[in-house]
N, C-alpha and C positions, 0 to 999 in steps of 0.2 A: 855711863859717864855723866855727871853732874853736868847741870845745866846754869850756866851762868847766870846771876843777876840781868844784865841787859837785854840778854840773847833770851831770859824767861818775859822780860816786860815785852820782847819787841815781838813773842810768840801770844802773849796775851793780846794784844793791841791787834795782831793779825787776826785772833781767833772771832774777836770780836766784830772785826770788820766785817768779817765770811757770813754773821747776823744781819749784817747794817745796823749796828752802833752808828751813833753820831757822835762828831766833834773828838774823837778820840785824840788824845793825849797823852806820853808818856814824859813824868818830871823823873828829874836826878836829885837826887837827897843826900846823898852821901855825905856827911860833914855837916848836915844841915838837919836830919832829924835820927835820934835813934831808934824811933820805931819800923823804918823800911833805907832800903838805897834806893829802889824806882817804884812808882807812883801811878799804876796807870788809871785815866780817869775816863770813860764815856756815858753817854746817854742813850736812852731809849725813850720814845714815845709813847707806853703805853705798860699797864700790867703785865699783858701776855708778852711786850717784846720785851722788856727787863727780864721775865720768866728765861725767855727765848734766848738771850745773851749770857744768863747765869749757866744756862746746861751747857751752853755752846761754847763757852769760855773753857769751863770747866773739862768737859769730853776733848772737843780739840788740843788745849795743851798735855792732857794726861795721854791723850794719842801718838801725840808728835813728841813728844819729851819726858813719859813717865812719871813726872810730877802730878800733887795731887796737892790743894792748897790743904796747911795743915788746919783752918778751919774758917768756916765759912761764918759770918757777921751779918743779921736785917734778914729781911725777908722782901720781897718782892711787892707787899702789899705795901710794904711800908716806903718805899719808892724808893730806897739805898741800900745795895747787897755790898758787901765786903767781902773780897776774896781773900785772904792769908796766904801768901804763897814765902812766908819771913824776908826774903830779898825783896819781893814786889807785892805791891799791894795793890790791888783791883775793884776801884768803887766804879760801881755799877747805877749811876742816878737817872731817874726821871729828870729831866729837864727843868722844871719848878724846882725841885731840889737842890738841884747843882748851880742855877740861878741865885738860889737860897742863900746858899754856902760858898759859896765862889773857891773852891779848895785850889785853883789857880792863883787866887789871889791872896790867900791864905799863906802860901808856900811862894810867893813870890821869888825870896830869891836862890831858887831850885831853879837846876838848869833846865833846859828843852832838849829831849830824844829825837831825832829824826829819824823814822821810823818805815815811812812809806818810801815806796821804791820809786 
């Protein structure tokens, strides 16, 4: 059974957190960009924990949902992975980075997911 847009962002934004991602975030784009409907965005501290959040993203959702992003963007050294999941998209930034780029502020006016329980 295919797995919803929201139901895919709010399985990544979990998977993540099972890392300790920080500041995780999932926007709504729908109407507002055509490259994704949800957005999910966190950070990491460190090389190895961006490493750590990319596998752990990735395994966790393809565990629990069969899904596999159809392709992955950056690299870990580079401080921003991209996940491609077509409904949801999964940046992955160091902290400096997402400082950088404010992709919050970017997409402004994208709604907010509420996501944690």
């Amino acid at each position: 059974m295919p797995v919803e847009g929201q139901e895919l962002a709010v399985t990544c934004a979990r998977a993540a957190e099972k890392i300790l991602a920080e500041d995780i975030r999932i926007l709504y784009l729908q109407g507002i960009s055509t490259l994704t409907d949800f957005m999910v965005i966190c950070s990491g501290t460190s090389m190895p924990h961006l490493k750590a959040i990319l596998r752990e993203v990735e395994a966790r959702v393809h565990e629990w949902t069969e899904v596999r992003p159809l392709y992955a963007e950056g690299r870990a050294d580079s401080r921003w992975v991209v996940l491609d999941y077509v409904d949801v998209m999964v940046h992955i930034m160091h902290q400096e980075m997402r400082d950088l780029y404010r992709l919050e502020d970017l997409w402004g006016d994208a709604g907010v997911v509420q996501w944690e329980s």
